[in-house]
Legacy VTK file of the C-alpha trace (Angstrom):
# vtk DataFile Version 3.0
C-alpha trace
ASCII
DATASET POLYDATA
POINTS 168 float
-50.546 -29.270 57.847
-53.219 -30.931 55.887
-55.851 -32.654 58.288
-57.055 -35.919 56.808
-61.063 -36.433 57.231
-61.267 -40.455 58.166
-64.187 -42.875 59.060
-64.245 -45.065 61.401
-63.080 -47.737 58.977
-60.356 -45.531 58.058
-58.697 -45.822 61.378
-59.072 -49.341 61.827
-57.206 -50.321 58.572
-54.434 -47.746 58.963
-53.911 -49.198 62.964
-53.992 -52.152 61.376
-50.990 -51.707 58.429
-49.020 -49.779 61.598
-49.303 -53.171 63.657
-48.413 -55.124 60.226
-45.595 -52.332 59.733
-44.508 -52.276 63.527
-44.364 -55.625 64.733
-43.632 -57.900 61.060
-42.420 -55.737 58.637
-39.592 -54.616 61.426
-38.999 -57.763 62.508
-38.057 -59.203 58.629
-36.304 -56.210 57.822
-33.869 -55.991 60.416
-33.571 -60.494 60.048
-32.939 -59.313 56.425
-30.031 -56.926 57.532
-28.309 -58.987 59.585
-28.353 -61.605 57.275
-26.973 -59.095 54.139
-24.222 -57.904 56.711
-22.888 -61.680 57.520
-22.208 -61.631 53.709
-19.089 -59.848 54.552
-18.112 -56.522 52.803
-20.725 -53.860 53.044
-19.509 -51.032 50.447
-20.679 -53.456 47.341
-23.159 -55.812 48.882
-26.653 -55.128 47.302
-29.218 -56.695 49.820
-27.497 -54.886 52.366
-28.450 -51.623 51.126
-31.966 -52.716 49.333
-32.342 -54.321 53.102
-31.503 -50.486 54.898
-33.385 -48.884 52.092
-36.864 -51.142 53.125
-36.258 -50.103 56.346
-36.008 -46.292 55.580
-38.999 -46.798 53.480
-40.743 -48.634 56.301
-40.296 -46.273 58.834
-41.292 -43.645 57.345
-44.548 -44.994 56.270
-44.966 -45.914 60.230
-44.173 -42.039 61.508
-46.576 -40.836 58.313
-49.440 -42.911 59.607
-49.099 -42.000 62.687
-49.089 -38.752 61.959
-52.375 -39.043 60.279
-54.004 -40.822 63.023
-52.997 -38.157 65.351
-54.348 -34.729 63.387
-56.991 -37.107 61.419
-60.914 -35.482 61.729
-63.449 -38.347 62.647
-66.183 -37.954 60.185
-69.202 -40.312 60.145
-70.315 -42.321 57.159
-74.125 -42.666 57.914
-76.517 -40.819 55.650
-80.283 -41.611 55.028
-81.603 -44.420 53.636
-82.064 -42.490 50.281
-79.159 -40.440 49.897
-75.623 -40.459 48.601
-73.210 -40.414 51.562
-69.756 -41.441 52.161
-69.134 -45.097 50.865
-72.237 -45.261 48.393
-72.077 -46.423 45.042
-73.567 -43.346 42.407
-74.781 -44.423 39.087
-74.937 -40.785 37.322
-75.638 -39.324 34.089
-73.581 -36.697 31.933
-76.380 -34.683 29.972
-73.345 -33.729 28.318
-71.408 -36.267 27.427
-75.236 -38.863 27.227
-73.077 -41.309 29.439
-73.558 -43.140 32.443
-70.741 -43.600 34.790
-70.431 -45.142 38.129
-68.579 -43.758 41.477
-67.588 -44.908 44.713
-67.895 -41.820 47.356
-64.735 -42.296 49.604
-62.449 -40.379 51.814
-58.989 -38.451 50.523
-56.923 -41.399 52.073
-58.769 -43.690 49.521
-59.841 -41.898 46.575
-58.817 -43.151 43.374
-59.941 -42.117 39.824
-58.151 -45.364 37.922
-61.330 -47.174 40.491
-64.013 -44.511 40.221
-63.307 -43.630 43.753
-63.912 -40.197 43.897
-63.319 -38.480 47.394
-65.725 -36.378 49.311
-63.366 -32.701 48.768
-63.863 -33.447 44.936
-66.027 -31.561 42.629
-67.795 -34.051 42.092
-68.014 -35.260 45.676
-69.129 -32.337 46.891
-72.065 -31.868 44.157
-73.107 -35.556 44.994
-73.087 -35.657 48.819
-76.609 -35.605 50.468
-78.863 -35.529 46.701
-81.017 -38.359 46.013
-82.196 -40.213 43.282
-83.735 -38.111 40.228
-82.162 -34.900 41.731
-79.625 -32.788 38.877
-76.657 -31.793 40.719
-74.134 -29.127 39.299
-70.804 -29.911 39.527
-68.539 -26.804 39.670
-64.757 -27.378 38.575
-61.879 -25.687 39.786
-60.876 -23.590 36.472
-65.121 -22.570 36.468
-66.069 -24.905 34.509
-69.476 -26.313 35.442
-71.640 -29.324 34.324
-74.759 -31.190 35.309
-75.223 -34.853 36.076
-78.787 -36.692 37.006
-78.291 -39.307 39.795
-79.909 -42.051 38.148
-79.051 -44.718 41.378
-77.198 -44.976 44.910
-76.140 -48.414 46.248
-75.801 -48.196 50.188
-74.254 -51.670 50.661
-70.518 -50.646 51.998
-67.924 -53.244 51.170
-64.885 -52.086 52.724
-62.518 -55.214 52.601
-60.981 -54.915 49.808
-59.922 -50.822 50.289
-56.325 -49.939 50.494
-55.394 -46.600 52.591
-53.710 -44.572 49.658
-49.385 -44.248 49.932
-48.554 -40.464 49.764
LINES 1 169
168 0 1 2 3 4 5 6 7 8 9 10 11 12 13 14 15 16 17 18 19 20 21 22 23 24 25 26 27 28 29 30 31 32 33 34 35 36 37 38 39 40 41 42 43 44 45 46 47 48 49 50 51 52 53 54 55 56 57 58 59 60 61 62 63 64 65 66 67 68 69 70 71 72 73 74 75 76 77 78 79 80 81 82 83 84 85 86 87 88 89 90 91 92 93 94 95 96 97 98 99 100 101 102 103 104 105 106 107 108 109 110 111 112 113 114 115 116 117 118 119 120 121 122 123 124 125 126 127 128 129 130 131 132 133 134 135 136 137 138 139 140 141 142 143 144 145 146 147 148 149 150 151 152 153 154 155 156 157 158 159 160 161 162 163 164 165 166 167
């Protein structure tokens, strides 16, 4: 069983989508049920069964959460002043590739590469994680591939608002 690492603010927003999950989502799904099964015949009556479906769908998403809560690792996001840690924004440069790009350190429960939200177990991740500004980092791919990118700036300001926890 894979143990998720999660911050502080990790916990937080998934108790807060169980609460949402528990206590509303419940509550319309089963209103939306009843309501589908006063329609009369079951066997051919489609918000009856997109209604049950939600609900499978719901919870499962509650006993999957949970789940994570209960093996999660506690991991801190505090790092000095002047180096990458978890939640920092990394400007870096491909000598390679004579590019900039820009990255979001996160967690595994909210990495995603469509948002340049690369996690802390990634290549990448890893290589970054405690450098500092000016400092050439080699990143080290799975297939041994390697290649070298110059942290060119870190932004410590952490807005976490707008995060989603990742659906598996």
């Amino acid at each position: 069983m894979r143990r998720e690492k999660l911050t502080k603010g990790d916990v937080e927003k998934i108790q807060a989508e169980l609460e949402q999950r528990k206590v509303v989502t419940r509550h319309q799904i089963a209103k939306e049920i009843a309501e589908a099964a006063a329609q009369g015949d079951r066997s051919e009556n489609f918000e009856y069964h997109a209604a049950k479906k939600a609900r499978g769908e719901n919870e499962s998403r509650i006993r999957y959460l949970e789940n994570v809560l209960k093996t999660a690792i506690i991991i801190s996001d505090e790092s000095a002043a002047d180096e990458v840690g978890l939640n920092n924004t990394v400007v870096v440069y491909d000598r390679d590739l004579e590019e900039e790009e820009t990255y979001r350190i996160v967690t595994s429960m909210r990495g995603n590469l469509l948002e340049n939200q690369i996690t802390i177990e990634s290549p990448l991740g890893k290589a970054l994680l405690r450098h500092k500004v000016g400092d050439v980092v080699t990143v080290k791919g799975n297939d041994g591939y390697s290649y070298e990118v110059e942290i060119r700036k870190i932004d410590k300001t952490s807005d976490e608002s707008g995060d989603t926890i990742r659906e598996f």
